[in-house]
N, CA, C and O atoms as CSV, one atom per row, in Angstrom:
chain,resi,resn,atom,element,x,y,z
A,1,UNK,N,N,21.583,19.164,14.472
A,1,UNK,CA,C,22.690,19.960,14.945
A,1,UNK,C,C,22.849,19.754,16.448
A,1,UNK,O,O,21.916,20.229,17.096
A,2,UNK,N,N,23.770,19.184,17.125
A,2,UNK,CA,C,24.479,19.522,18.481
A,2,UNK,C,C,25.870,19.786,18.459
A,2,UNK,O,O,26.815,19.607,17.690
A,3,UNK,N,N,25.603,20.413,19.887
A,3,UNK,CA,C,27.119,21.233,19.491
A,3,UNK,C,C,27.337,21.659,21.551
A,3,UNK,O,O,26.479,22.388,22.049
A,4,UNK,N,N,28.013,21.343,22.083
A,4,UNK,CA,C,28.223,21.832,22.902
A,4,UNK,C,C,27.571,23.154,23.548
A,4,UNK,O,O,28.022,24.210,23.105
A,5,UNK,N,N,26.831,23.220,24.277
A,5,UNK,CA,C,25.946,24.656,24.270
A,5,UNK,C,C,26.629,25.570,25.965
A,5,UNK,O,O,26.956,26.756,25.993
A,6,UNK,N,N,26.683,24.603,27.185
A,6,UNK,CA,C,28.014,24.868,27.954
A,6,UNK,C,C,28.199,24.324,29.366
A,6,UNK,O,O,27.340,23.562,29.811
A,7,UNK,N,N,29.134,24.620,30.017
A,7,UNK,CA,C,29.721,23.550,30.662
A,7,UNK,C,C,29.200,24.550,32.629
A,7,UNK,O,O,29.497,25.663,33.064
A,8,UNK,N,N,28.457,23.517,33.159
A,8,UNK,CA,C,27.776,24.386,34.553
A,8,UNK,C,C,28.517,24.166,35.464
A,8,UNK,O,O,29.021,23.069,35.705
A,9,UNK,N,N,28.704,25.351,36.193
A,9,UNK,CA,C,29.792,25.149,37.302
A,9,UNK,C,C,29.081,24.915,38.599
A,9,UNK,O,O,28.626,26.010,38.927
A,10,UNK,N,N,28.797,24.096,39.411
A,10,UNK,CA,C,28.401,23.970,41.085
A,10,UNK,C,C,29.539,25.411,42.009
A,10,UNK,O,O,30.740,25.415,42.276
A,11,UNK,N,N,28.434,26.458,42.255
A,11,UNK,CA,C,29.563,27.448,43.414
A,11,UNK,C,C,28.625,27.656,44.493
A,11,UNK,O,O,27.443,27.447,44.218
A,12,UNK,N,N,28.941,28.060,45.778
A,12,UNK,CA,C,28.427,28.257,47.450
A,12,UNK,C,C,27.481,29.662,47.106
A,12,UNK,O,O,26.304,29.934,47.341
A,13,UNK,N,N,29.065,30.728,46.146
A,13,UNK,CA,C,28.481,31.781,46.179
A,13,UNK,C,C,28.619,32.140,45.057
A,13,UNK,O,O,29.813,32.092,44.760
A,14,UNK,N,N,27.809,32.595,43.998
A,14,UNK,CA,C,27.706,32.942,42.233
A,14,UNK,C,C,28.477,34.385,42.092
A,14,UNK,O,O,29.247,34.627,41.162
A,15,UNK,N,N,28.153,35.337,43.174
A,15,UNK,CA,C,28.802,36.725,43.353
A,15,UNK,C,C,30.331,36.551,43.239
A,15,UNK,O,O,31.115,37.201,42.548
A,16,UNK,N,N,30.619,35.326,44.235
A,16,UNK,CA,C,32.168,35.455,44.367
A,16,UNK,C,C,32.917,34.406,43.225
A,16,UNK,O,O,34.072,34.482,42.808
A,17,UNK,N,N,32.144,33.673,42.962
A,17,UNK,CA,C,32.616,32.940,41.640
A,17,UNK,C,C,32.326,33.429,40.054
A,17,UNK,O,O,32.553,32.686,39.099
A,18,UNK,N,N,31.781,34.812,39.918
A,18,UNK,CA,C,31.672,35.459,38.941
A,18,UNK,C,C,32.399,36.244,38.661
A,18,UNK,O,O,32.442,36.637,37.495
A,19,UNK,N,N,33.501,36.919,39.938
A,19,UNK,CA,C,34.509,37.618,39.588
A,19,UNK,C,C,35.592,36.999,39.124
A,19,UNK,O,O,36.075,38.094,38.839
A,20,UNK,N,N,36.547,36.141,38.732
A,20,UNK,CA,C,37.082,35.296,37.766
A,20,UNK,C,C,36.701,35.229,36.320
A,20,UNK,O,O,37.524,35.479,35.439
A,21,UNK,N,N,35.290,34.847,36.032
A,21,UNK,CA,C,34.251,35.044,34.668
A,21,UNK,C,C,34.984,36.281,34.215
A,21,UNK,O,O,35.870,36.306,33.361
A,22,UNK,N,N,34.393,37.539,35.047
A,22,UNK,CA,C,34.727,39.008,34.214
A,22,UNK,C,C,35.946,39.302,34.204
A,22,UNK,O,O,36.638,40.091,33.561
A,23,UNK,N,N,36.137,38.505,35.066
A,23,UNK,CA,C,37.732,39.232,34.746
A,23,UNK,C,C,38.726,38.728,33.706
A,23,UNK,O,O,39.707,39.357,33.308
A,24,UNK,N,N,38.307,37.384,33.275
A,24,UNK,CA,C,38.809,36.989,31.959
A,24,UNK,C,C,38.138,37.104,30.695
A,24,UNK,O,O,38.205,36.483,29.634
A,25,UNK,N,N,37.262,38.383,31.251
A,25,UNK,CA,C,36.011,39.189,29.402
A,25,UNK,C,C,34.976,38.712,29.252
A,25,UNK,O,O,34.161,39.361,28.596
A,26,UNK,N,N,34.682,37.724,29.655
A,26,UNK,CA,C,33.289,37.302,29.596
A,26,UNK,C,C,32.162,38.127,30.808
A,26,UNK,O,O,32.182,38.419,32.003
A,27,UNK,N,N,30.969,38.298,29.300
A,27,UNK,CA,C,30.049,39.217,30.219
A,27,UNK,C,C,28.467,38.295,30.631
A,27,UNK,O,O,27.734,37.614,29.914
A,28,UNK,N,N,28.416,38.536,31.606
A,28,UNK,CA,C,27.093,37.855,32.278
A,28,UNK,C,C,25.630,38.617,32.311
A,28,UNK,O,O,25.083,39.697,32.536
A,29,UNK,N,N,25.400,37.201,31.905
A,29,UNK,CA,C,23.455,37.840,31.347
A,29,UNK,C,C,22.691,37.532,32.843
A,29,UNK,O,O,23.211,36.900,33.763
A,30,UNK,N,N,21.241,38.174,32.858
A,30,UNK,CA,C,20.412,38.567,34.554
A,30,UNK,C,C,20.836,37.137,35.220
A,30,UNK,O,O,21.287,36.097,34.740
A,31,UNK,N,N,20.691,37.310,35.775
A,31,UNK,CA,C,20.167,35.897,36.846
A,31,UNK,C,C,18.864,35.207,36.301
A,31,UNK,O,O,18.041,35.886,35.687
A,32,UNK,N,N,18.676,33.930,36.509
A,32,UNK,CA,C,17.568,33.201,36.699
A,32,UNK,C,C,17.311,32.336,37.399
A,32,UNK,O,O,17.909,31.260,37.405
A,33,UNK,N,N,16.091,32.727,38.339
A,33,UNK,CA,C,15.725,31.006,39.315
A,33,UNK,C,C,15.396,30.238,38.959
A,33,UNK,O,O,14.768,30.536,37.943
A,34,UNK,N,N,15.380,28.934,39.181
A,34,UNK,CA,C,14.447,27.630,38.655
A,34,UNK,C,C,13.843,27.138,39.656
A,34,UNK,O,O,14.635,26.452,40.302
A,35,UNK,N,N,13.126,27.148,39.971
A,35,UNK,CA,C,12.257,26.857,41.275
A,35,UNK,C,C,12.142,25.200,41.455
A,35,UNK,O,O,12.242,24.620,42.536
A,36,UNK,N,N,11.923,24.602,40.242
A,36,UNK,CA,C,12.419,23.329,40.616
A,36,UNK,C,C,12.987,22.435,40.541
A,36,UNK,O,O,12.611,21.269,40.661
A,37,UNK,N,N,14.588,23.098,40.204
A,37,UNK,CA,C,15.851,22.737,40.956
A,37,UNK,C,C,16.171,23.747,42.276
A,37,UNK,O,O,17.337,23.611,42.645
A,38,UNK,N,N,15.694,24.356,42.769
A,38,UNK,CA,C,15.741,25.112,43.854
A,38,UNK,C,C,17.455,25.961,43.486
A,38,UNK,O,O,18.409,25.822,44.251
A,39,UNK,N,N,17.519,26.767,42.242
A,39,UNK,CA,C,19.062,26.934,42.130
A,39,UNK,C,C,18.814,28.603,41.507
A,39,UNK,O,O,17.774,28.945,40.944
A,40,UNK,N,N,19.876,29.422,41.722
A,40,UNK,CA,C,20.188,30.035,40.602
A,40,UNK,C,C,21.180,30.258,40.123
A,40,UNK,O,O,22.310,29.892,40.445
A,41,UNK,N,N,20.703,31.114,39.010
A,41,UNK,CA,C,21.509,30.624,37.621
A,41,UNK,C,C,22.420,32.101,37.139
A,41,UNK,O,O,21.887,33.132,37.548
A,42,UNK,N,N,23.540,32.272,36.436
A,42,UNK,CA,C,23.907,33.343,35.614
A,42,UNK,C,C,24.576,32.784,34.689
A,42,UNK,O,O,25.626,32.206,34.972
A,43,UNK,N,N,24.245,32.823,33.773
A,43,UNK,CA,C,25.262,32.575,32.145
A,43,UNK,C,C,26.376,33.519,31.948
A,43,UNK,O,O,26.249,34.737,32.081
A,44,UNK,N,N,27.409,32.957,31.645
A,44,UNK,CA,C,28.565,34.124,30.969
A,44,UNK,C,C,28.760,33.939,29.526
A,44,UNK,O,O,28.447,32.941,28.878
A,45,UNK,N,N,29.064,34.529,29.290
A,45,UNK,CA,C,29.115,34.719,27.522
A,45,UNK,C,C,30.282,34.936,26.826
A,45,UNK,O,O,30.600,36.052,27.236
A,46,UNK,N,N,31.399,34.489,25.788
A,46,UNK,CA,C,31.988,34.783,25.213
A,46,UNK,C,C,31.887,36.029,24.334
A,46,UNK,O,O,30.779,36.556,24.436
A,47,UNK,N,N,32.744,36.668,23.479
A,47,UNK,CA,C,31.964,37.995,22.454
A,47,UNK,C,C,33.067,37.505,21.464
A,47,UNK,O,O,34.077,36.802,21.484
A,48,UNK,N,N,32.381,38.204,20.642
A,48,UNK,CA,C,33.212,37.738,18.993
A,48,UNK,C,C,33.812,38.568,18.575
A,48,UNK,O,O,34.464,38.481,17.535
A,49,UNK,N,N,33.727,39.602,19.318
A,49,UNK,CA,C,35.124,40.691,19.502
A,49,UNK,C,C,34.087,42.011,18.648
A,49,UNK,O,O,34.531,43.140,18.439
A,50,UNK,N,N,32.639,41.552,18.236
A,50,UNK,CA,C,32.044,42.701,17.586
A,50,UNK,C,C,31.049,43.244,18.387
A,50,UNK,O,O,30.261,44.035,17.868
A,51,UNK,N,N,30.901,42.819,20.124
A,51,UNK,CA,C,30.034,42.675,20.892
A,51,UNK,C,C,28.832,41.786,20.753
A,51,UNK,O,O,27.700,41.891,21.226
A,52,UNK,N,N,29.364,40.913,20.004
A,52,UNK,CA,C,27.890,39.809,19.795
A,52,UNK,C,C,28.536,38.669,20.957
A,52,UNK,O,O,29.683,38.500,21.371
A,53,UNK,N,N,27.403,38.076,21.224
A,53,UNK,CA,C,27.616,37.387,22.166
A,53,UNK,C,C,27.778,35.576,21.117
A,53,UNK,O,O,27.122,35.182,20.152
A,54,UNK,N,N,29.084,34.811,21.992
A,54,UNK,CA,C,28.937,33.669,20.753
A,54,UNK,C,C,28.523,32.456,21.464
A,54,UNK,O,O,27.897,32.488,22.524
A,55,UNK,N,N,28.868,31.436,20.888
A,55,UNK,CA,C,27.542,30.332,21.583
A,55,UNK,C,C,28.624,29.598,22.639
A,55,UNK,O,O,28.565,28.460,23.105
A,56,UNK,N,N,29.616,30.626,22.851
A,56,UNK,CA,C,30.513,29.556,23.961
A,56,UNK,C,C,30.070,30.344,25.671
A,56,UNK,O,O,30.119,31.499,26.096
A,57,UNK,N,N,29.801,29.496,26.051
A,57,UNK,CA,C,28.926,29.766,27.602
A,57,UNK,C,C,29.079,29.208,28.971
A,57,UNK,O,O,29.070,27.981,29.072
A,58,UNK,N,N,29.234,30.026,30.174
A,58,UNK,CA,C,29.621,29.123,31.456
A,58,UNK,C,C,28.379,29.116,32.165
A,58,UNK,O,O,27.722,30.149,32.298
A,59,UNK,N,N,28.134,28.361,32.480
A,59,UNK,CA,C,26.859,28.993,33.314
A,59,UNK,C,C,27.328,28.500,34.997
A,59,UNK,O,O,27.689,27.344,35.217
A,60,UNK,N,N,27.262,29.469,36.010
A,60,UNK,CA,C,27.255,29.340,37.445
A,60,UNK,C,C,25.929,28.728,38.347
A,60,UNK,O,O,24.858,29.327,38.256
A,61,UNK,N,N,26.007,27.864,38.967
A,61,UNK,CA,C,24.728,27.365,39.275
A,61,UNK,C,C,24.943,27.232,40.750
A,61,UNK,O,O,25.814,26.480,41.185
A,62,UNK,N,N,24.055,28.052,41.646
A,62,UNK,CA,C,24.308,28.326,43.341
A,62,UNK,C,C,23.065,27.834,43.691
A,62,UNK,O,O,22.150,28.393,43.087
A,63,UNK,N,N,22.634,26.716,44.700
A,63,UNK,CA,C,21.661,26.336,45.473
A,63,UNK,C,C,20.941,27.578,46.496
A,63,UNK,O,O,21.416,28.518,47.132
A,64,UNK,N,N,19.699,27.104,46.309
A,64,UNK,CA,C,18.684,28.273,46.911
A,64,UNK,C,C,18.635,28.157,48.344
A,64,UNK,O,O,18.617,29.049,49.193
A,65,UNK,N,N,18.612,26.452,48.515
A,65,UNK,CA,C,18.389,25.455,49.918
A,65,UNK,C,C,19.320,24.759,49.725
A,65,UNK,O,O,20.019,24.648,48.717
A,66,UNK,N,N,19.408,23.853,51.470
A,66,UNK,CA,C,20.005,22.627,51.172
A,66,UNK,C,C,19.545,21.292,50.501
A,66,UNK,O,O,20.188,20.244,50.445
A,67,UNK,N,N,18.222,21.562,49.976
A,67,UNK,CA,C,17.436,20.589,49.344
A,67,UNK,C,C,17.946,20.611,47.978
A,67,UNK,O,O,17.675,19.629,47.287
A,68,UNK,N,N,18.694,21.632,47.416
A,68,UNK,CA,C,18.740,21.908,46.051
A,68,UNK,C,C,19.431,20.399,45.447
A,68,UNK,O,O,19.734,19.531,46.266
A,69,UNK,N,N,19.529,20.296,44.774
A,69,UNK,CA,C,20.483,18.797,44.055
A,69,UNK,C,C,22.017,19.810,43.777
A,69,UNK,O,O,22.976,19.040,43.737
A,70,UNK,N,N,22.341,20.911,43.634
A,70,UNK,CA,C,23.375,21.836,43.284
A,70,UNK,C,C,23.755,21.501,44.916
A,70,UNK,O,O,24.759,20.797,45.035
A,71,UNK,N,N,23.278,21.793,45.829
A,71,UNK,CA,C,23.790,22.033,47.211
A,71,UNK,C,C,24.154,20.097,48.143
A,71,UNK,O,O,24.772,19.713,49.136
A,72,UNK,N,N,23.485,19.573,47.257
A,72,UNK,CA,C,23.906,18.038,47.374
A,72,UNK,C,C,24.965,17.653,46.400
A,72,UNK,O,O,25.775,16.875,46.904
A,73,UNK,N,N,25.140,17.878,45.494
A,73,UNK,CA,C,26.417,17.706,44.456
A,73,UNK,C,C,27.466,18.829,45.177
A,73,UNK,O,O,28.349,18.090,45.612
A,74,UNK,N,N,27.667,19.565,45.368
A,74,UNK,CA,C,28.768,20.722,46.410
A,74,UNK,C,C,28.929,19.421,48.022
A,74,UNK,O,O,29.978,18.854,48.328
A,75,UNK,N,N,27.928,19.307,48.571
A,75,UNK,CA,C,28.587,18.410,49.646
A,75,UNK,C,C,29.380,16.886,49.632
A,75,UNK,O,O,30.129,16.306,50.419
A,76,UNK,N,N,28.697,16.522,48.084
A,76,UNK,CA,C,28.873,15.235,47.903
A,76,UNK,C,C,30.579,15.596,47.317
A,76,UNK,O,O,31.526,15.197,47.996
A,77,UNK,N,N,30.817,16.374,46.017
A,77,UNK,CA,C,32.267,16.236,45.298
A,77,UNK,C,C,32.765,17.934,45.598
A,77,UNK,O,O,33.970,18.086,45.394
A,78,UNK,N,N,32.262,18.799,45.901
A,78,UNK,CA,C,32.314,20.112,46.201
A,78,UNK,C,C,32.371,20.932,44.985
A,78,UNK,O,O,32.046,20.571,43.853
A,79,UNK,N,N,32.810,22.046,45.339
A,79,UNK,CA,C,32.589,22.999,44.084
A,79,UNK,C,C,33.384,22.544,42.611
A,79,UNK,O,O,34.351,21.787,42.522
A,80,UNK,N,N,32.680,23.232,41.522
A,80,UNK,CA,C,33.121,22.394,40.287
A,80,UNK,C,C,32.059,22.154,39.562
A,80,UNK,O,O,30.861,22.243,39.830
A,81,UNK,N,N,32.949,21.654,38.056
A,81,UNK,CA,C,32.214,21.427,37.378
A,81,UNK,C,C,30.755,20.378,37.256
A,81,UNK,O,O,30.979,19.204,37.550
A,82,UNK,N,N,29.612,20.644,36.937
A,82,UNK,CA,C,28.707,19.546,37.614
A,82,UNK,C,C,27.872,19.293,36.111
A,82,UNK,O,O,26.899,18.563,36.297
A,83,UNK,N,N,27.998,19.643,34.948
A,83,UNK,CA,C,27.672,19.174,33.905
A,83,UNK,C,C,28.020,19.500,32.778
A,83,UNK,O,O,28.931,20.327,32.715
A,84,UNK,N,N,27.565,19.095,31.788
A,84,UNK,CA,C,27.595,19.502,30.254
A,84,UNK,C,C,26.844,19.285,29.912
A,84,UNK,O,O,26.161,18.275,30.083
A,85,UNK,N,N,26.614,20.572,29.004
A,85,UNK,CA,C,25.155,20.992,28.246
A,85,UNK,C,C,25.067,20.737,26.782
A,85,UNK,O,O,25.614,21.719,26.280
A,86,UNK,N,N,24.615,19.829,25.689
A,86,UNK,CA,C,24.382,19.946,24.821
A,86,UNK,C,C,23.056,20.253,24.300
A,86,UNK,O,O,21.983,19.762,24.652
A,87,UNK,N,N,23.311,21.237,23.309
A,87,UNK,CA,C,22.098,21.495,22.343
A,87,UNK,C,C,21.803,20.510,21.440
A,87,UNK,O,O,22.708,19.754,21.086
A,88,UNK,N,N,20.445,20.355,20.906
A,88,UNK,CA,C,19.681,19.739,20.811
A,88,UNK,C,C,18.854,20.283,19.727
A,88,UNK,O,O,18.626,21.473,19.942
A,89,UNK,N,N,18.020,19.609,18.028
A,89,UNK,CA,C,17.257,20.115,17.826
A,89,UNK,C,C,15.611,20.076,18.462
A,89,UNK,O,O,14.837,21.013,18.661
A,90,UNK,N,N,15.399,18.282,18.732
A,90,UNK,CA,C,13.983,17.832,18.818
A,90,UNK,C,C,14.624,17.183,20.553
A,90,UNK,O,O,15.192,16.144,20.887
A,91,UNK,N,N,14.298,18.063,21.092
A,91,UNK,CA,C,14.444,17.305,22.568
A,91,UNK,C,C,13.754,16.005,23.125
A,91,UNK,O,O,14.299,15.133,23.801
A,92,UNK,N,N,12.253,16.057,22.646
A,92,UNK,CA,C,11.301,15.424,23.125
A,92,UNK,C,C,11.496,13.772,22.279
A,92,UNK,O,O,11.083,12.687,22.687
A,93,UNK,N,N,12.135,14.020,21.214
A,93,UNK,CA,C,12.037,13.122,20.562
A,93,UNK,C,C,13.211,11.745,20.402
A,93,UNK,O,O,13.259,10.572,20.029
A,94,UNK,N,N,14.246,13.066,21.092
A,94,UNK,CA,C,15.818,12.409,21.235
A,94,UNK,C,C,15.395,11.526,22.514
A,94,UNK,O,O,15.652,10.322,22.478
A,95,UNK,N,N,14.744,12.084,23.664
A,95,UNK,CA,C,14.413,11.469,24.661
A,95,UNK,C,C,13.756,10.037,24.269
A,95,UNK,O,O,14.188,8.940,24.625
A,96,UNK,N,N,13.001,10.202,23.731
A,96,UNK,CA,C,12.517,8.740,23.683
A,96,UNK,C,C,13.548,7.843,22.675
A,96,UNK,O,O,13.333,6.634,22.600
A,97,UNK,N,N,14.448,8.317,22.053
A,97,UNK,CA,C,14.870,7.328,21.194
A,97,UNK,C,C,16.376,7.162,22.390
A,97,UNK,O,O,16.515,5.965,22.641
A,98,UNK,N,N,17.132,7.773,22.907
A,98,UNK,CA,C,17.919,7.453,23.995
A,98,UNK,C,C,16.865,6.562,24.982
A,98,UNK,O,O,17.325,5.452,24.716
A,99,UNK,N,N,16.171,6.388,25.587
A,99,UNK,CA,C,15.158,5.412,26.296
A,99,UNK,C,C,15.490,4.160,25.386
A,99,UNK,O,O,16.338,3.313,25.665
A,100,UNK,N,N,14.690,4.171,24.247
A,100,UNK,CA,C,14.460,2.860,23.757
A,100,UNK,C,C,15.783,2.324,23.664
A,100,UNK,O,O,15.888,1.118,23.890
A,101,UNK,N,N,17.129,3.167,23.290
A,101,UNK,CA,C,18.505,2.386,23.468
A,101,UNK,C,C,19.006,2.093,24.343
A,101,UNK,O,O,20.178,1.717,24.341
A,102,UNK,N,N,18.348,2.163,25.269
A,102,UNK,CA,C,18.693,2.065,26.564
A,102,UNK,C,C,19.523,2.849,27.760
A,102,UNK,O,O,20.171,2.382,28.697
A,103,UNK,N,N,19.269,4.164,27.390
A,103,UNK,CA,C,20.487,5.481,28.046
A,103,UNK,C,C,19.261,5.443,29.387
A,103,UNK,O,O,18.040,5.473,29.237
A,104,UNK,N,N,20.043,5.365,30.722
A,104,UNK,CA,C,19.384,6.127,31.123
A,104,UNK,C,C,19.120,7.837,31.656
A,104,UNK,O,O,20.042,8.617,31.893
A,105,UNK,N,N,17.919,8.105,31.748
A,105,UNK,CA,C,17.596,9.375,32.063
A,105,UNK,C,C,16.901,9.797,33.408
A,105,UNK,O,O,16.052,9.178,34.050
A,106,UNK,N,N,17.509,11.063,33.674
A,106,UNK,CA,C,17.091,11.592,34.638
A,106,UNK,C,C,15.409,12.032,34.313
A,106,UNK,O,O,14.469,11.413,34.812
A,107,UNK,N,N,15.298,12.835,33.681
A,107,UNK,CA,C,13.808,13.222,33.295
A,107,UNK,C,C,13.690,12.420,31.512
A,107,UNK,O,O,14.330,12.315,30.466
A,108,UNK,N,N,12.137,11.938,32.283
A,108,UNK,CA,C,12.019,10.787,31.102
A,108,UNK,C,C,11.157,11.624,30.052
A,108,UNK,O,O,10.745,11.070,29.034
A,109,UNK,N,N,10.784,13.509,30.421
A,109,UNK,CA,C,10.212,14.149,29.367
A,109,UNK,C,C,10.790,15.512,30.008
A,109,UNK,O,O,10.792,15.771,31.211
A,110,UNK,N,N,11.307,16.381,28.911
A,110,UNK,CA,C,11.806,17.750,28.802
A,110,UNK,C,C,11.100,18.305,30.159
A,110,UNK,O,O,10.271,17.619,30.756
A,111,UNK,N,N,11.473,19.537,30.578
A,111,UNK,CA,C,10.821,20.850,31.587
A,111,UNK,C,C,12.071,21.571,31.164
A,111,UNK,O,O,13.211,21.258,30.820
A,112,UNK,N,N,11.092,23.106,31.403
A,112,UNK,CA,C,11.825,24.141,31.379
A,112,UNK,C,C,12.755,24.338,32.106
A,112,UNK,O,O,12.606,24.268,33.326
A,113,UNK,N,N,14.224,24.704,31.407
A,113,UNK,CA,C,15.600,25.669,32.344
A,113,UNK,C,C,15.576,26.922,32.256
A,113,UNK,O,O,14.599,27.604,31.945
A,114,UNK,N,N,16.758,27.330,32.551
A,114,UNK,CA,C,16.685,28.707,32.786
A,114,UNK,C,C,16.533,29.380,30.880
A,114,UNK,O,O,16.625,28.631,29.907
A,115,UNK,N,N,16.356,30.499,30.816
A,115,UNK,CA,C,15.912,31.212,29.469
A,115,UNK,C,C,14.181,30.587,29.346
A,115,UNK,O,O,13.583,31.564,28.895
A,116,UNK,N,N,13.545,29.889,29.462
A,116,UNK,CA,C,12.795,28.535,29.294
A,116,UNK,C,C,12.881,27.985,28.199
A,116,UNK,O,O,11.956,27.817,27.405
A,117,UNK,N,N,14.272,27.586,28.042
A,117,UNK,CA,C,14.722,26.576,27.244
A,117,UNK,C,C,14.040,25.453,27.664
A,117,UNK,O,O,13.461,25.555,28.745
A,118,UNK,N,N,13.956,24.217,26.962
A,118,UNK,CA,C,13.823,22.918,27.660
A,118,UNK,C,C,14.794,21.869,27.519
A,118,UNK,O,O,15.635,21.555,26.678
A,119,UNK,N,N,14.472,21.519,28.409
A,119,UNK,CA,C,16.381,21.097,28.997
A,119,UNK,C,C,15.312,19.401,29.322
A,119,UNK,O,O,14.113,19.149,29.205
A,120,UNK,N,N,16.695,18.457,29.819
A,120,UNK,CA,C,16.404,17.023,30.193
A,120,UNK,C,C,18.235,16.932,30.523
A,120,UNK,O,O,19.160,17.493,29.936
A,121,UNK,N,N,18.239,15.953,31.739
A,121,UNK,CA,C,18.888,15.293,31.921
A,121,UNK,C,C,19.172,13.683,31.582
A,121,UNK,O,O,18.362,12.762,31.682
A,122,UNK,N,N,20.480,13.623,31.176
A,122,UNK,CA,C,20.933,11.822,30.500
A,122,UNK,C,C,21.397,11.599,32.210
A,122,UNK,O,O,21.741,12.596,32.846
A,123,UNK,N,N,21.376,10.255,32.863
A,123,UNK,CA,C,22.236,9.725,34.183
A,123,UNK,C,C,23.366,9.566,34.143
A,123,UNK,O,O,23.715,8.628,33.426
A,124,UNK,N,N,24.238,10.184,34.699
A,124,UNK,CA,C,26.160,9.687,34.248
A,124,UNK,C,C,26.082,8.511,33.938
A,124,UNK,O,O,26.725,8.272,32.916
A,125,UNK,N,N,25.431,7.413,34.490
A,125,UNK,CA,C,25.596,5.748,34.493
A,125,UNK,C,C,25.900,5.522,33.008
A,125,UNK,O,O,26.765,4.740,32.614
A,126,UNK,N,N,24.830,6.547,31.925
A,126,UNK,CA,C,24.952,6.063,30.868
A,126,UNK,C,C,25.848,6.845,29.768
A,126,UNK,O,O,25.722,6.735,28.549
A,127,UNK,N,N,26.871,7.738,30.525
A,127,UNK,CA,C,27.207,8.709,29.890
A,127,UNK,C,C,29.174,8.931,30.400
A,127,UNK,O,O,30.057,9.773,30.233
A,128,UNK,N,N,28.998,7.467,31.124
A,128,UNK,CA,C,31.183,7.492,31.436
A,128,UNK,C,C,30.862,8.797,32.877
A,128,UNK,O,O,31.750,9.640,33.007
A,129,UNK,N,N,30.074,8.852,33.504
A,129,UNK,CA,C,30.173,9.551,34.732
A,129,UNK,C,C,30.032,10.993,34.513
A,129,UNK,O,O,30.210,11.699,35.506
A,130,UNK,N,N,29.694,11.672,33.202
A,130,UNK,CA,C,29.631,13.138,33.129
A,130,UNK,C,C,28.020,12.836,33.161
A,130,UNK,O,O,27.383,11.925,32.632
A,131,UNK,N,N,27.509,14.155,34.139
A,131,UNK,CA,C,26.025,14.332,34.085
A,131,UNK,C,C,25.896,15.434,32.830
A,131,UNK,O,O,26.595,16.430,32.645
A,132,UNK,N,N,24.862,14.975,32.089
A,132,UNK,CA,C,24.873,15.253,31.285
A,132,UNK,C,C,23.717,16.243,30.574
A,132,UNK,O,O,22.726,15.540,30.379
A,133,UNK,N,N,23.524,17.372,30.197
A,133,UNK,CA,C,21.861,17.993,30.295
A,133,UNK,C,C,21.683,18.540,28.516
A,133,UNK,O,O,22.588,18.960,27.795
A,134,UNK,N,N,20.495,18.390,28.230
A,134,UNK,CA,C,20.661,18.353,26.626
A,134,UNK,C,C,19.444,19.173,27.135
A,134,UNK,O,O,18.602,18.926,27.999
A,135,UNK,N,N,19.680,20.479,26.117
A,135,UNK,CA,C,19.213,22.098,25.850
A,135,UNK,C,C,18.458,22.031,24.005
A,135,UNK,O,O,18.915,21.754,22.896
A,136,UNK,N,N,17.476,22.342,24.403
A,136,UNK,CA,C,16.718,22.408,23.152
A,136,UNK,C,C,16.212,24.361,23.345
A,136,UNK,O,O,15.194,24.677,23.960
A,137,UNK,N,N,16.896,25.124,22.872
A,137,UNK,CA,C,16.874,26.473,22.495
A,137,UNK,C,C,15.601,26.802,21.832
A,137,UNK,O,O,15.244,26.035,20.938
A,138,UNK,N,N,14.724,27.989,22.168
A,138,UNK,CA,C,13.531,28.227,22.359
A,138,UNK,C,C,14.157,29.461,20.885
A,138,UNK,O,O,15.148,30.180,21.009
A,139,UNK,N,N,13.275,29.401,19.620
A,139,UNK,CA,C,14.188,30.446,18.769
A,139,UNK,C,C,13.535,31.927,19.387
A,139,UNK,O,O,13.911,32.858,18.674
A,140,UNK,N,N,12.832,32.291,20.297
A,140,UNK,CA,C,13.290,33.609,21.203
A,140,UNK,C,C,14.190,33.912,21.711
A,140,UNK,O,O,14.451,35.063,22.060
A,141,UNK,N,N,14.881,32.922,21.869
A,141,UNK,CA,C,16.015,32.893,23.023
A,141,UNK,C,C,17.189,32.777,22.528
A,141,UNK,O,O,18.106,32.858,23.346
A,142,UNK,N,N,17.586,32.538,20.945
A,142,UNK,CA,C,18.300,32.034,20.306
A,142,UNK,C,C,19.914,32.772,20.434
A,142,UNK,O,O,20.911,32.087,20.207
A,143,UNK,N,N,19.996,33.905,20.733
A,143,UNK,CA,C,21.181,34.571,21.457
A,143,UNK,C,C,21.857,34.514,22.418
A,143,UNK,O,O,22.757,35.244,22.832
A,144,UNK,N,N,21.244,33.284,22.923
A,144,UNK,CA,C,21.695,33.278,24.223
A,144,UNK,C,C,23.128,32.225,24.103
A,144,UNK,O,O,23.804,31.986,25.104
């Protein structure tokens, strides 16, 4: 199963780029840091009109530093969209079989994202210029 899981926005400030989110109904889950992407994070959430939250998702992604790769992608193309997230069943395993076909990758083995999902990056080079991050969902986390 993959399926689009959601699309990360590069912003300066997550506070001021979250008011847009709510104001078109979508509700946002805590914050999370990632310490090493130096970023944080807030997910917004679609609802299915029964208050369940559905699997369509924005996530805001604000640099901690100027070291962050979020705060180098903002200087390099500026604010905006800066990836797409697909879910994933076997992360670890897709990784090596994208390798052997020759995709390249940013991380050549999974680490934790935010929720501690485990996440990996594909290189635009091999992907038509979208950076690309494939989410393997932790079934604790599976609501998200």
């Amino acid at each position: 199963m993959s399926r689009i899981d959601h699309i990360g926005i590069a912003t300066k400030n997550i506070e001021e780029a979250s008011k847009f989110w709510e104001q078109i109904g979508l509700k946002s889950g805590s914050d999370d840091i990632n310490h090493e992407q130096d970023v944080k994070i807030r997910m917004f959430y679609g609802d299915d009109g029964d208050g369940n939250n559905t699997h369509s998702k924005v996530e805001l992604i604000e640099a901690l530093s100027d070291n962050s790769p979020i705060a180098k992608f903002i200087a390099k193309k500026g604010q905006g969209i800066q990836q797409l997230a697909i879910t994933v069943n076997d992360i670890d395993d897709l990784i090596i079989k994208l390798i052997n076909s020759g995709i390249r990758m940013i991380n050549e083995k999974s680490t934790h994202g935010a929720g501690g999902h485990k996440i990996a990056f594909v290189h635009p080079e091999s992907t038509g210029g979208v950076l690309v991050e494939l989410v393997e969902r932790l079934e604790t986390n599976i609501k998200e």
